[in-house]
C-alpha atoms as one frame of an Amber mdcrd trajectory, in Angstrom:
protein
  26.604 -22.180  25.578  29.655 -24.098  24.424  27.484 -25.579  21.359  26.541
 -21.837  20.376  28.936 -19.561  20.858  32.546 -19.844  19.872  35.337 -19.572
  22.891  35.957 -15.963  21.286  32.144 -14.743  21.348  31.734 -16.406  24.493
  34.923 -14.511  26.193  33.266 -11.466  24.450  30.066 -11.965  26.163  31.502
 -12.661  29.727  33.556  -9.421  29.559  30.417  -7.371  28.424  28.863  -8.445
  30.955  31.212  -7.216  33.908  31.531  -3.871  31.664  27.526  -3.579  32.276
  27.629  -4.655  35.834  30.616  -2.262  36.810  29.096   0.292  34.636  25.500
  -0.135  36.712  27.304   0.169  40.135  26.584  -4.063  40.888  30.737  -4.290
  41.302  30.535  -7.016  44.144  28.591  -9.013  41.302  31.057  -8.035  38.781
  33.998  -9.316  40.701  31.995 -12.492  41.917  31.564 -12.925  38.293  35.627
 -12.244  37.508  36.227 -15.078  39.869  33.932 -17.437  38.829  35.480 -17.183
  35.318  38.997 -16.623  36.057  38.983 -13.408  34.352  42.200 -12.152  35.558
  44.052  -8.453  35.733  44.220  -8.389  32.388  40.640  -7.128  32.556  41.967
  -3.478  33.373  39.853  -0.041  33.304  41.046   0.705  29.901  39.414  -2.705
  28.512  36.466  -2.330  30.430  35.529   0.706  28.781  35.953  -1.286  25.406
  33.296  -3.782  26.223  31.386  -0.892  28.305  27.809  -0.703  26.254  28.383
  -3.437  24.043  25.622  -5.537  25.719  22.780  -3.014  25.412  23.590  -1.963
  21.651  24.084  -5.672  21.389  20.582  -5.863  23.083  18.558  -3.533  21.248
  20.269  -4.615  17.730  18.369  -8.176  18.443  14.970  -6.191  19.165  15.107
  -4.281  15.899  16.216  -7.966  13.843  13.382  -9.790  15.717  10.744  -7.119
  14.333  12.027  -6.992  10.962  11.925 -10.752  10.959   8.257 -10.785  12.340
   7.711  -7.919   9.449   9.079 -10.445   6.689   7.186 -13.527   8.205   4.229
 -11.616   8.065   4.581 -10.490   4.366   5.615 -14.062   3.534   2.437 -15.484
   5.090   0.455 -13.030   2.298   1.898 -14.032  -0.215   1.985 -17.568   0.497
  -1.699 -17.368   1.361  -2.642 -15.662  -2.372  -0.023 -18.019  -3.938  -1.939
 -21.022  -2.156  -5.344 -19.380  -3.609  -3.685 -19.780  -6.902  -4.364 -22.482
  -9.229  -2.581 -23.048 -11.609  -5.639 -22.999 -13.979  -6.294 -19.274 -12.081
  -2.589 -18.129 -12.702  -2.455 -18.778 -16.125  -5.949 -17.067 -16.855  -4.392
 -14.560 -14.910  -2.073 -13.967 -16.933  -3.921 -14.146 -20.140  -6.817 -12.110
 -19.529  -6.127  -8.591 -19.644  -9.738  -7.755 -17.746  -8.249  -8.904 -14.612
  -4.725  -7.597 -15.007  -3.921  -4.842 -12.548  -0.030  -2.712 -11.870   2.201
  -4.385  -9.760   6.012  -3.561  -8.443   8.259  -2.996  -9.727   7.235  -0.860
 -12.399   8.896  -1.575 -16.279  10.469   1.996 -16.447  11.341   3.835 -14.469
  11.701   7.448 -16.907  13.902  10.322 -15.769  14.714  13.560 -17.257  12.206
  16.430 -15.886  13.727  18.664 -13.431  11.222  19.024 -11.495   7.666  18.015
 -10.349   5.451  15.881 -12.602   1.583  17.074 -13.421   0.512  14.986 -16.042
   1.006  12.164 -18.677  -0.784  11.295 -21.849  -0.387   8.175 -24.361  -0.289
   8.680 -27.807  -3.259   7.201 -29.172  -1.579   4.881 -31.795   2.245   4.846
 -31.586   4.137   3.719 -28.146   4.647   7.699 -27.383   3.735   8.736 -23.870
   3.995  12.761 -22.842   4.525  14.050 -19.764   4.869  17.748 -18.222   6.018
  19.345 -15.487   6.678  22.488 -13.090   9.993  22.760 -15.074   8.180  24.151
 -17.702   8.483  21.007 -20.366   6.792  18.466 -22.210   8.999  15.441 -22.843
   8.184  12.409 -25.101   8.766   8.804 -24.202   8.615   6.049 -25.702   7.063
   3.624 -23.197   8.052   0.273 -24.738  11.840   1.097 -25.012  11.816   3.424
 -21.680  14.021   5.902 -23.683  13.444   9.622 -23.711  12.190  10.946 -27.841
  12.118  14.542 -27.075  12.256  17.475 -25.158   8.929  20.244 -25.879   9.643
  23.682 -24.777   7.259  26.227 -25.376   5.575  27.513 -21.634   6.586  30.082
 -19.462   5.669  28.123 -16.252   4.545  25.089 -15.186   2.782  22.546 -17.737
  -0.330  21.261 -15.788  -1.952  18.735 -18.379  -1.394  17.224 -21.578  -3.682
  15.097 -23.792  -3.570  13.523 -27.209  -6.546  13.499 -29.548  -7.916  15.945
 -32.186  -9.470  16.256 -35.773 -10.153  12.935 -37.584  -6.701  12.037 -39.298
  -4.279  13.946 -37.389  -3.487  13.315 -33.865  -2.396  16.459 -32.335  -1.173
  16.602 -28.177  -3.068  19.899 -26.102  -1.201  21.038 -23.192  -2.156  23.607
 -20.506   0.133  25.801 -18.060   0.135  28.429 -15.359   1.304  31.147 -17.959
  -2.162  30.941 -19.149  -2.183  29.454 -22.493  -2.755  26.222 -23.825  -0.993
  25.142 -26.969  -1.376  22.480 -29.466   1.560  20.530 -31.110   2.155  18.265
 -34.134   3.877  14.964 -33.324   3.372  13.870 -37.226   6.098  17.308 -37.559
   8.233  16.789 -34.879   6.172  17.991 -32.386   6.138  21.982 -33.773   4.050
  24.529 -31.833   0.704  25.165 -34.650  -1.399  26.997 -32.391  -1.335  28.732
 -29.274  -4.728  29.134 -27.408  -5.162  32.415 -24.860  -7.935  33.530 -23.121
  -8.450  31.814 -19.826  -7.725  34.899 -16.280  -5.737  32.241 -14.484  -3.925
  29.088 -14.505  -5.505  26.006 -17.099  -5.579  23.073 -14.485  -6.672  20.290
 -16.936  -7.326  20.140 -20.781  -9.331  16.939 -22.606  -9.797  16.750 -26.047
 -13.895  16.160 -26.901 -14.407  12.687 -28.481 -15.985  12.819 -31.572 -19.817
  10.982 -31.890 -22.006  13.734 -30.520 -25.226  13.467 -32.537 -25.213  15.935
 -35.187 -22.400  18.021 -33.779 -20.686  19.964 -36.914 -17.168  20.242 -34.720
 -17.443  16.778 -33.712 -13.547  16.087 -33.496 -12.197  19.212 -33.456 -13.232
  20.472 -29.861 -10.770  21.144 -26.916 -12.244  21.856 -23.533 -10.175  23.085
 -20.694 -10.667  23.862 -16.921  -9.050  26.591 -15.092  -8.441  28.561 -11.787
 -10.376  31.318 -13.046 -13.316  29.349 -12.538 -14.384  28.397 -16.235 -14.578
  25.353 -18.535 -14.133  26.762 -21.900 -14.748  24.632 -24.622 -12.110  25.190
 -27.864 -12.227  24.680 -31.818  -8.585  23.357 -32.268  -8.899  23.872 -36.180
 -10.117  27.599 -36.215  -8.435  28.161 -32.180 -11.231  30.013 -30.861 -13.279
  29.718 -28.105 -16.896  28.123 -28.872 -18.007  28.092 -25.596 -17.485  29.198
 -21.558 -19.623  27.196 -18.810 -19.828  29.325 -16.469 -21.203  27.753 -12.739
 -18.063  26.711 -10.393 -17.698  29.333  -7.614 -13.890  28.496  -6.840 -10.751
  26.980  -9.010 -11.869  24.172 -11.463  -8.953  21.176 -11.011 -10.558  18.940
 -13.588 -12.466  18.030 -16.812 -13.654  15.247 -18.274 -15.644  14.465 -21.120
 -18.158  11.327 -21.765 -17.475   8.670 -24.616 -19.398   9.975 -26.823 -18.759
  13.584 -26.279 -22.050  14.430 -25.098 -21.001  15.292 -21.420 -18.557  17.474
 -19.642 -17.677  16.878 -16.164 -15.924  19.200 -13.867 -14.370  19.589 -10.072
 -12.812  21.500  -7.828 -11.669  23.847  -4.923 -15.756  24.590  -4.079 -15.834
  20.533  -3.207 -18.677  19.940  -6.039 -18.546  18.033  -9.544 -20.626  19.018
 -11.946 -22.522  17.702 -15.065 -22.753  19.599 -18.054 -24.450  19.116 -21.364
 -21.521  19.663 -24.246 -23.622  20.881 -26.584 -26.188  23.588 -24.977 -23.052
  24.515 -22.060 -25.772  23.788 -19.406 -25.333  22.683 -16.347 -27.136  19.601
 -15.379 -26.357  17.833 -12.089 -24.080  19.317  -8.987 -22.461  15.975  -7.100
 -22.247  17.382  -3.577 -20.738  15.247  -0.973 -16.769  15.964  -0.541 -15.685
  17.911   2.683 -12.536  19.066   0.912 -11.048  20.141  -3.023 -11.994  17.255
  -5.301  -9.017  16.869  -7.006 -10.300  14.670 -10.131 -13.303  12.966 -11.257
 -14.328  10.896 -14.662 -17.267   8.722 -16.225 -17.113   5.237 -15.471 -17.193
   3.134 -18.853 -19.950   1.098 -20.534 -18.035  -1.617 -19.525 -18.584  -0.705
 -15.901 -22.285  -0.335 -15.702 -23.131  -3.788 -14.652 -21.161  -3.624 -11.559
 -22.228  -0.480 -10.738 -25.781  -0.521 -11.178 -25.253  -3.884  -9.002 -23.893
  -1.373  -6.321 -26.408   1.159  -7.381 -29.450  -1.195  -6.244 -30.537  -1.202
  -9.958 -32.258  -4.507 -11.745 -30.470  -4.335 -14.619 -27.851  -2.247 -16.215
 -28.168   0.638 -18.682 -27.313   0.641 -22.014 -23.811   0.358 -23.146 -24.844
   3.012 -26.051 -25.836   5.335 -23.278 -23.455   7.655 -21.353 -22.346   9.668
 -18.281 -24.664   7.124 -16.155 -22.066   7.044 -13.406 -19.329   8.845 -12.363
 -16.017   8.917  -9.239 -14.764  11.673  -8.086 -11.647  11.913  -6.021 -10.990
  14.463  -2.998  -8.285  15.760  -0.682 -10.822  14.438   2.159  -8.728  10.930
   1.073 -12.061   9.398  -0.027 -13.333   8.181  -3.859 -16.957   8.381  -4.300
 -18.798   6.575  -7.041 -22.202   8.393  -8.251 -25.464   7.881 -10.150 -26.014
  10.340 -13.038 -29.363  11.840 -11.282 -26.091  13.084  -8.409 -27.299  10.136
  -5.983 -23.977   8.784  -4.333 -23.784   5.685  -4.249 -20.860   4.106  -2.417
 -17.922   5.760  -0.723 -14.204   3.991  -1.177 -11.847   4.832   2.059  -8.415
   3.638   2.168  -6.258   6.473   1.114  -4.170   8.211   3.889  -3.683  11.013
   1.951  -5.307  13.310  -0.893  -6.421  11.417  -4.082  -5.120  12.945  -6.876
  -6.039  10.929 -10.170  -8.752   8.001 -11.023  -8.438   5.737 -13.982 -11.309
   2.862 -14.869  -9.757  -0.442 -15.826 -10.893  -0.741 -19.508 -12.614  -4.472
 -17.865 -15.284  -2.309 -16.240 -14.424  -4.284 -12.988 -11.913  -2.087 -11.379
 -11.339   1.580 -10.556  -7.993   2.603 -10.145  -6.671   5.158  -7.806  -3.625
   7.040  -6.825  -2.676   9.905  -4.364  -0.368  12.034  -1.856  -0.126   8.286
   0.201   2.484   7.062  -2.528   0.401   4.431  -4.047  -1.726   3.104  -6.696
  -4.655   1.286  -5.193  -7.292  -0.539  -7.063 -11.163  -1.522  -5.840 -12.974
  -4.356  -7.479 -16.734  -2.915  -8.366 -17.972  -6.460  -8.284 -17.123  -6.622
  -4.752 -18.705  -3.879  -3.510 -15.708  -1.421  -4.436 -13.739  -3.306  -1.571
  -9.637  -2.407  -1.931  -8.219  -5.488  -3.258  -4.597  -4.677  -4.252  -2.386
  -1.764  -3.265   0.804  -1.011  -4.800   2.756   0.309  -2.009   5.749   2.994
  -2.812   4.488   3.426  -6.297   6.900   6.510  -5.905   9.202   7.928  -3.391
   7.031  11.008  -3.427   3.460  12.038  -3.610   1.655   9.936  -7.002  -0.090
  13.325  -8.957  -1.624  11.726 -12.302  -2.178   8.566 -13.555  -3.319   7.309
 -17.297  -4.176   4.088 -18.969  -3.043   3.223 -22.011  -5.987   3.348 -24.853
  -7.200  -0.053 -26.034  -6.980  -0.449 -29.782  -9.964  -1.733 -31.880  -9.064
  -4.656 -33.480 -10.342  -4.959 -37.231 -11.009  -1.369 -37.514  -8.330   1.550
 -38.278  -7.983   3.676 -34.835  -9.385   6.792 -35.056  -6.948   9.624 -34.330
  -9.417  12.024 -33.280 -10.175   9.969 -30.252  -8.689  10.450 -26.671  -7.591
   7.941 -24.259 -10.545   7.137 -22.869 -12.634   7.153 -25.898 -10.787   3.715
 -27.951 -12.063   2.104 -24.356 -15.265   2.180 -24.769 -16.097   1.909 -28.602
 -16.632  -1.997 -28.365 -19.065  -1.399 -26.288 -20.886   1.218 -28.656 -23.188
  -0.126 -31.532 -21.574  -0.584 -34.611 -18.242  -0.208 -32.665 -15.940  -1.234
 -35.211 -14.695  -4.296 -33.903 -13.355  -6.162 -31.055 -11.095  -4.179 -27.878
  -8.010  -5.079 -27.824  -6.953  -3.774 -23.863  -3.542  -3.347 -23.450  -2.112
  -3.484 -19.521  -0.019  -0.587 -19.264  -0.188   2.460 -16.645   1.642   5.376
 -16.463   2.160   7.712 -13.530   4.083  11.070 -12.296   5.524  11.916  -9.450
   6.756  14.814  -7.306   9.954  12.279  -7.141  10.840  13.808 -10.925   9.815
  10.395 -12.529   7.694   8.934 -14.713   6.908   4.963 -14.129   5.138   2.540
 -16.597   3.764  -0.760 -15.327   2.835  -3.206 -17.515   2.104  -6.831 -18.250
């Protein structure tokens, strides 16, 4: 005892002990004990109420320490285990290839200015602009490498649901969508100035995508807008002209998302009736109905050229099909908490559990091996497709509140001029198109909103 405690802690302990055996009615003990030490008169009733619970918050303080310190130990063994799996050939590679890079805490910037929830963010397709909106009404403009806030959009009534960049060959423009029923289209090239304001939807516009361009022999090719709403329509838009072109009529309940194929071909929808749904851009019919979900699919996209391999793997397929061809599979994401990857003929193929909440956004790594997700849990969790979509990291406390959209930065082409007609998702997967226009240059950087009022970017 003498080695351990000093002669103060150990005449502290002594009289916290009497305290607790007076206190528990063992006083024959206590005085036994008095003796023994030569605790003296000193030890009055006014002291022994001092000392009187020090043991047992003394006590329980140790029980809480000793967990946390088994929680630590525990976390330290992981990441001595996948520092240990390490080389340092595999770290550097790591850290070179951009295929394998996936988010990790803590994120680069943290952005805050919106006064309330976050819906949606967008990258600019060239410049190091990223848009977000909110419930407060707002768009506001960041610029992701600096983490400093451009500009403030005001135009909506209510909430802004979704923003995107893209638009006519030669002038990026940024679509957003709200619950006052409109969707309008801005200029960034003229400080973001309102050119065009879209009505026509019955309800709230849930998501908006610009169409890429490359459609065979499509005359708009470029210029289209499609949008998804409560009022249970996709309508497709001609952002030059601003009229509606075309409404796909087929969901029975609210339409949360939209999301168009590579090579604007293919519209994909989902929502509150638990189906996606494949549609043919060009005709507005509907072609497959993924059914599957037990709750509101929340979001759902095509899974890149780049991804076919792995997913035909998973798929039971012999080979893979052709980069050129697209909307061969697709994920969808559900308030039942589960991802599910499908064929294009509506076969599912593989369900991805983890979640402990809804999932609210899905984003494929531009590699093709990964499929990123994020949801009402608080994190960002990724599944390798080459390993049979098993959950290999998860970012835990991506935000202090529930994660509600989530976008990849688009690759840029190197040795060919980007394309400003082309949305986030569509610079991705030009390599892998013929005559593609040169090598993909992937960039690691993710951005995501929050309930928590902030916008995060992780990157490399």
């Amino acid at each position: 005892m003498s080695n351990l405690l000093t002669s103060r802690q150990a005449d502290e302990l002594h009289k916290s002990l009497i305290a607790y055996l007076t206190a528990t009615g063992l006083s024959n003990t206590a005085a036994a004990l008095r003796q023994e030490l030569g605790i003296g008169d000193s030890f009055d009733d006014a002291t022994r109420k001092k000392y009187e619970g020090l043991l047992e918050k003394k006590w329980t303080s140790v029980v809480r320490l000793q967990k946390k310190i088994m929680d630590l130990e525990s976390r330290n063994t992981g990441l001595q285990s996948e520092l240990d799996s390490a080389t340092p050939t595999s770290l550097s590679r790591r850290n070179q290839d951009p295929t394998a890079w996936l988010p990790r805490s803590p994120a680069r910037h943290t952005l805050q200015s919106h006064r309330q929830p976050i819906t949606c963010v967008a990258f600019h397709p060239v410049f190091s602009s990223i848009a977000s909106g909110s419930e407060d009404t707002t768009i506001k403009i960041w610029d992701w490498e600096l983490g400093e806030l451009e500009r403030t959009v005001k135009g909506h009534t209510k909430g802004v649901l979704d923003v995107d960049f893209g638009g006519p060959r030669g002038g990026t423009l940024l679509a957003s969508c709200s619950s006052d029923l409109t969707i309008k289209l801005w200029d960034p090239s003229d400080e973001y100035k309102n050119i065009r304001t879209l009505p026509g939807h019955d309800h709230s516009i849930s998501a908006i995508r610009f169409i890429p361009s490359g459609a065979a022999g499509a005359p708009l090719s470029g210029n289209l807008l499609a949008s998804a709403s409560r009022d249970k329509t996709i309508r497709v838009w001609d952002v030059t002209t601003g009229y509606c072109v075309k409404t796909l009529r087929g969901h029975v309940d609210w339409v949360r998302d939209i999301s168009p194929s590579f090579d604007g071909r293919w519209l994909l929808s989902a929502g509150n009736d638990q189906t996606a749904r494949l549609w043919d851009a060009g005709s507005g019919e509907a072609k497959i109905t993924f059914v599957g979900h037990e709750h509101v699919v929340e979001c759902c996209v095509f899974a890149p050229p780049a991804s076919y391999a792995h997913l035909s793997a998973l798929a039971g397929l012999k080979k893979p099909p052709t980069p050129s061809s697209s909307a061969e599979f697709i994920a969808t994401g559900s308030r039942d908490k589960s991802i599910r990857l499908w064929d294009c003929r509506g076969t599912l193929i593989k369900t991805l559990l983890g979640h402990d909440n809804w999932v609210r956004a899905l984003v494929f790594h531009p590699g093709g091996k990964y499929l990123l997700s994020c949801g009402d849990d608080k994190t960002i969790r990724c599944w390798d497709l080459s390993q049979e979509g098993k959950c290999v990291k998860t970012v835990e406390d991506a935000h202090a509140h529930f994660v509600s959209c989530m976008r990849w930065v688009p690759s840029v082409v190197k040795d060919a001029p980007p394309a400003n007609g082309e949305t986030n998702g569509a610079n991705a997967k030009r390599k892998e198109e013929p005559g593609g226009g040169g090598d993909l240059g992937i960039r690691c950087v993710i951005a995501t909103g929050s309930v928590d009022l902030n916008v995060r970017v992780f990157a490399s």
